[in-house]
N, C-alpha and C positions, 0 to 999 in steps of 0.2 A: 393751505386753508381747508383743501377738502379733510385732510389728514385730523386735522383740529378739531373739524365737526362729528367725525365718527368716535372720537377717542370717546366719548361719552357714553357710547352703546357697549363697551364691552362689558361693565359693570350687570348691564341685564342678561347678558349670554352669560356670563359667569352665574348669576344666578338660577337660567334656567337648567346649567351643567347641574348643579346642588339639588334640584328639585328631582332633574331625573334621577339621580342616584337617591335619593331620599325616599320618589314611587319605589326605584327598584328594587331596597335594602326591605322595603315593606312590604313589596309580592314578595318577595323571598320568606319572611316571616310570616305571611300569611298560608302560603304555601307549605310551609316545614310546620309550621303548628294545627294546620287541617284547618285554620278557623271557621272556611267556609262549608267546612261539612257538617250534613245536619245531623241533629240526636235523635237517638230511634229507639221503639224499645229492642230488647232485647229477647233472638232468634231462639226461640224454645221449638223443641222438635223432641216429643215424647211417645210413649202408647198412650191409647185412649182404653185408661181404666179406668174402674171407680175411683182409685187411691189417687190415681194424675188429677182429675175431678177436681177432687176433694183439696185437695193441696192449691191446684188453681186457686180453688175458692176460698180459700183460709188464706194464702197468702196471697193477698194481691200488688205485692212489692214484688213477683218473679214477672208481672207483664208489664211492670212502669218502668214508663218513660226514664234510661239514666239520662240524667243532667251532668254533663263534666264540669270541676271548675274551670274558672276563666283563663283564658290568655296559654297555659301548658297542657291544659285537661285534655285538650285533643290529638294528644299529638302521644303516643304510642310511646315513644323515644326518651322523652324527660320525665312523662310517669315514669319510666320505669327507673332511669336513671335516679330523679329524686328519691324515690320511695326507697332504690338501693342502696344510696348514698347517705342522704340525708336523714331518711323516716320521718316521724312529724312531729309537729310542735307538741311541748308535753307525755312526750312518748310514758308510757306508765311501766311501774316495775314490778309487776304481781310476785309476793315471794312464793315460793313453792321447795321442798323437799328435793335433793339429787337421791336417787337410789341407784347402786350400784348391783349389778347382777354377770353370776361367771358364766361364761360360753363353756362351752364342749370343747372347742379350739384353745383354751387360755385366751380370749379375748375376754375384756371387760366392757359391758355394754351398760352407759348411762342413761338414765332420763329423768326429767325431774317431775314432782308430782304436786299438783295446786289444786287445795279443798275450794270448794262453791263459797260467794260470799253473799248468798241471797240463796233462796227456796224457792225451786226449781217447779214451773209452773202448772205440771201435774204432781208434785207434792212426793215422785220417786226420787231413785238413785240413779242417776245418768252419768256415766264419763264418758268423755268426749279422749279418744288417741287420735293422736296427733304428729303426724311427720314431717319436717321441716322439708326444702328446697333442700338443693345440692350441698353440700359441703356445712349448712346450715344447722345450728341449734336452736335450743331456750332461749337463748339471750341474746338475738338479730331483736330489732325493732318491733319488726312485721308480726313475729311471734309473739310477742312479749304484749304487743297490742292486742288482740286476736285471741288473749288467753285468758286479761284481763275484764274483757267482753262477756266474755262466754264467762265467768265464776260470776259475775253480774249477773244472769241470767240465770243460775243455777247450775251449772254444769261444773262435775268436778272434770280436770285437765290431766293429763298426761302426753307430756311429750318429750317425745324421743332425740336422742343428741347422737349425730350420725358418729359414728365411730372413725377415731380422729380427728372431727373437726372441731373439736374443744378446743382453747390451746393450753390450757392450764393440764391438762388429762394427757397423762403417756400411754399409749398402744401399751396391752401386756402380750400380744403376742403380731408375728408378721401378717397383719390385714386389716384394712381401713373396709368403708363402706362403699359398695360399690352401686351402679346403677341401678339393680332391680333385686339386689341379695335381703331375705323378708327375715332373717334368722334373728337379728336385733329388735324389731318392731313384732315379732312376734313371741319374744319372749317377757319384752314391755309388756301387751294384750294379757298374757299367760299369769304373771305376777299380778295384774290388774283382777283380772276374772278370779283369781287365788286367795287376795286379798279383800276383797268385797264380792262375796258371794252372792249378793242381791243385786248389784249395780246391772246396767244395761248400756251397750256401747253406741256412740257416736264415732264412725270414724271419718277420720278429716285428712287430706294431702296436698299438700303443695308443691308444684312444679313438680320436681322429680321423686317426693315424698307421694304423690297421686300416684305415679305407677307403679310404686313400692304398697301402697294401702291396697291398693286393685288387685296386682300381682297375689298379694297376700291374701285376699279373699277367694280369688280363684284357685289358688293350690290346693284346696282343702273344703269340703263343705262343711268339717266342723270348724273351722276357721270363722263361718261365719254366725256360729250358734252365739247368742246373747246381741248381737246388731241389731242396732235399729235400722240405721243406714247406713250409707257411706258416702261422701262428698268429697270428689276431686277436683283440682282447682288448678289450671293453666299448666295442665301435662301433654307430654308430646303424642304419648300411645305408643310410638313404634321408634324405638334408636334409629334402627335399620333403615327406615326410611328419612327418617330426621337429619342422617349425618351429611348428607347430600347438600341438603336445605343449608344446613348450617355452614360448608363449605362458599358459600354464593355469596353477592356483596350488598344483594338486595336485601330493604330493611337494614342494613347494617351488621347483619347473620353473622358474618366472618368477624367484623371486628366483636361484634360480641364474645365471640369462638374465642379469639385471641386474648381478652382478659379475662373469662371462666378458668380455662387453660391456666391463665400464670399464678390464678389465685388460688388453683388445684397446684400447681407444683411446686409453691409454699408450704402448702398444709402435709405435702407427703413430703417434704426437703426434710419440715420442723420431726420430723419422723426417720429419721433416717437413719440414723442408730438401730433402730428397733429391725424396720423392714431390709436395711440392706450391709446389718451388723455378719460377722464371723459366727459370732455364734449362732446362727439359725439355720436348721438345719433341716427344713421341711423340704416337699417336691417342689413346692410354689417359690421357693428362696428367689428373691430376684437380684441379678449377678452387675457387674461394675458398668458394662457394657448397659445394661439397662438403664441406670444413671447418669452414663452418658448422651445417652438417646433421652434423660427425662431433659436434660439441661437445653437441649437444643427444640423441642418441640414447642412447637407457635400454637397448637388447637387440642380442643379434646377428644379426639380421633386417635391423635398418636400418644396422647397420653395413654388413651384406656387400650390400645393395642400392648404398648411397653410396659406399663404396670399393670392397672388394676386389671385387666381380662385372666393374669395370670393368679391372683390370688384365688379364685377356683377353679383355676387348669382349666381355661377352657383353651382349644388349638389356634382359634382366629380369633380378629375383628368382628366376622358377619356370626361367627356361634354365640360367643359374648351378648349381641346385642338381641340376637334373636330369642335365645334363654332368657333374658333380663327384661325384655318389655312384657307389660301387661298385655298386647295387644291378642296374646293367641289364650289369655286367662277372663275375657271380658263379658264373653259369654256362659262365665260358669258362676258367674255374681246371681244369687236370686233375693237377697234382699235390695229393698230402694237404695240406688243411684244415682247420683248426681251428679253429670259432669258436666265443669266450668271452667269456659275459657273465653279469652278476648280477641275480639273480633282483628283488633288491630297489634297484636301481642308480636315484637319484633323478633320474640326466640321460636315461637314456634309458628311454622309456616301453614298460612291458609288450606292446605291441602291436608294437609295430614288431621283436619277435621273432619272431612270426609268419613273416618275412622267412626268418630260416635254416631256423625249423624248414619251411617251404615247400621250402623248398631240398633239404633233407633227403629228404622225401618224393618229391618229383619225381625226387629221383639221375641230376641233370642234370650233375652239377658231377667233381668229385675223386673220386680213388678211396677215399679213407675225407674225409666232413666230419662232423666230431664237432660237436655242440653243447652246451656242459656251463654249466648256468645255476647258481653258486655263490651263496647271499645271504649279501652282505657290503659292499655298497656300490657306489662306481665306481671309488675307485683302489685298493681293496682287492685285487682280482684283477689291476692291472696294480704292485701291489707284492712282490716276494719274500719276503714276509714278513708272515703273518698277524695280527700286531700288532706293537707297540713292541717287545716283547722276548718269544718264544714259545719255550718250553722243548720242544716236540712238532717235529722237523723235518719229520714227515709231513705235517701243514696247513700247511707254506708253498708260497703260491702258483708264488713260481719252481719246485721241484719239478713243480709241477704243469703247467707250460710247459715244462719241460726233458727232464723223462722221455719222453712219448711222440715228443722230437725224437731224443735219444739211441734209443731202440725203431726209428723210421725211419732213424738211421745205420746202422745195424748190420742 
């Protein structure tokens, strides 16, 4: 009898089983999406000059408040993931010119080249150079968004296509692009400045295209004759210090590491003819043993130890990364600076910010370098556009790259 009268309750335990896992399935998503973390603006940390002033005040989209979209917006991990994967709704396909230009080496070094499609708001000649991300071209999303922006606005575009990561384009000689090598991007600038003798530059970089534009203004001070400015966007500064970072499982670092890695040892596989053919016959030749060492390597560590450090001789790992980062060229930039990065960006690690805001303080560098930390991911700030489809045109990133370039025109 007793038996009979309990049998009725288990249908409410089974239900409270379903609720608790229901709370807990929804801290977990709460949790992994940040929902509860608040919006804030974003950490600017400049000199106080007239020119910083002035920019303040002409643009007031560098101290407002970002808003993230809903439900993904805060969470570091699926911006980045979406915007890599996906890109956004209506992606646009600005057409533009490829020009083809010879290296010294026999390499062939592309980029394409997109006229303004509007009149450019002080009524000059403005091009904007442009370095993509790692292994990245013309024709990623992100780019392709971000180009179309900017000919809207009046800026003519040029941007560079890293050498080898075309896949349509064959390497004409043994060497791809490597972390911080400025020989392509600066023959882009050269042909640029060559060809329009009036124009005046915007330079732009993304992720590992930042410390390639930076690199490239500090080697040289006439490197930076005809700049207006320069705008880096979600770079790390320093390999050297980065590679550490990038080995840790915090943020998800390592498995990042581990699909950059496999997407880099496609792109130099689809090459392999070229760079690890018979007939090549330089110092740099990379030998069978080194392809076997590409085939096995999980990060890109061991890749740029086994390939790419050697395609300019350098002896190690730590010489490679130390020659290749902007970080020891940062102080020899004197026109306006801009570097950007997110606050919550799962490739490059909190610390290694340190680096600008250092920068900042010392006021060794430019006459205004802004550092405006957005959280929203890693290709979130190097995309024009705050989400897939954002009804606010004030949180779109390009805005936020474009304004204080346009404030420097003018």
């Amino acid at each position: 009898m007793n038996a009979m009268l309990e049998t009725p309750e288990l249908p409410a335990v089974f239900d409270g089983v379903k609720l608790a896992a229901v709370a807990a399935v929804l801290y977990v998503i709460v949790r992994c999406l940040n929902l509860k973390s608040p919006t804030a603006p974003p950490d600017l940390i400049y000199q106080d000059t007239a020119l910083s002033r002035f920019l303040l005040k002409s643009c007031p989209l560098l101290t407002k408040e970002y808003i993230p979209p809903m439900i993904w917006g805060k969470s570091g991990h699926i911006q980045t993931a979406l915007y890599g994967k996906m890109g956004r709704v209506r992606s646009p396909h600005p057409y533009g010119l490829r020009k083809y230009l010879t290296m010294s080496d026999g390499a062939t070094a592309t980029f394409d080249l997109f006229e303004p499609l509007a009149e450019h708001c002080i009524r000059e000649d403005v091009t904007m150079v442009i370095c993509p991300g790692i292994a990245n071209h013309s024709e990623k999303q992100y780019i392709r968004t971000f180009v179309d922006y900017a000919q809207k606005n009046g800026y003519r575009c040029a941007v560079l296509n890293h050498l080898g990561a075309l896949p349509n384009i064959e390497l004409t000689s043994p060497r791809m692009f490597t972390y911080g090598c400025t020989w392509e991007f600066g023959a882009m600038v050269n042909y640029i400045k060559k060809t329009f003798p009036l124009t005046q530059l915007v330079v732009v970089g993304f992720s590992l295209g930042g410390n390639i534009v930076c690199k490239y203004l500090g080697e040289t001070q006439a490197n930076q004759e005809r700049v207006l400015c320069c705008v880096s966007v979600c770079q790390g500064y320093s390999a050297l210090r980065a590679q550490e970072t990038f080995m840790q499982w915090d943020q998800c670092r390592r498995f990042y590491n581990f699909l950059m890695a496999d997407n880099m040892k496609k792109i130099i596989l689809s090459h392999r003819q070229v760079l690890f053919g018979d007939s090549v016959k330089q110092p740099q030749t990379l030998v069978d043993s080194d392809l076997s060492r590409l085939y096995t390597a999980t990060s890109l560590m061991q890749i740029d130890d086994t390939i790419m450090r050697k395609f300019h001789g350098y002896s190690s790992l730590k010489e490679y990364y130390e020659k290749e980062s902007c970080l020891h060229y940062l102080h020899r930039i004197y026109v306006p600076l801009m570097l950007v990065n997110a606050a919550d960006d799962p490739l490059v690690h909190d610390s290694l910010l340190s680096i600008p805001r250092a920068l900042s303080v010392a006021a060794l560098s430019s006459p205004s370098s802004f550092r405006a930390y957005y959280g929203a991911g890693h290709l979130w700030v190097a995309f024009p556009d705050g989400q897939l489809e954002r009804e606010d045109p004030s949180q779109d990133s390009g805005q936020q790259a474009l304004l204080p370039c346009g404030s420097l025109d003018g």
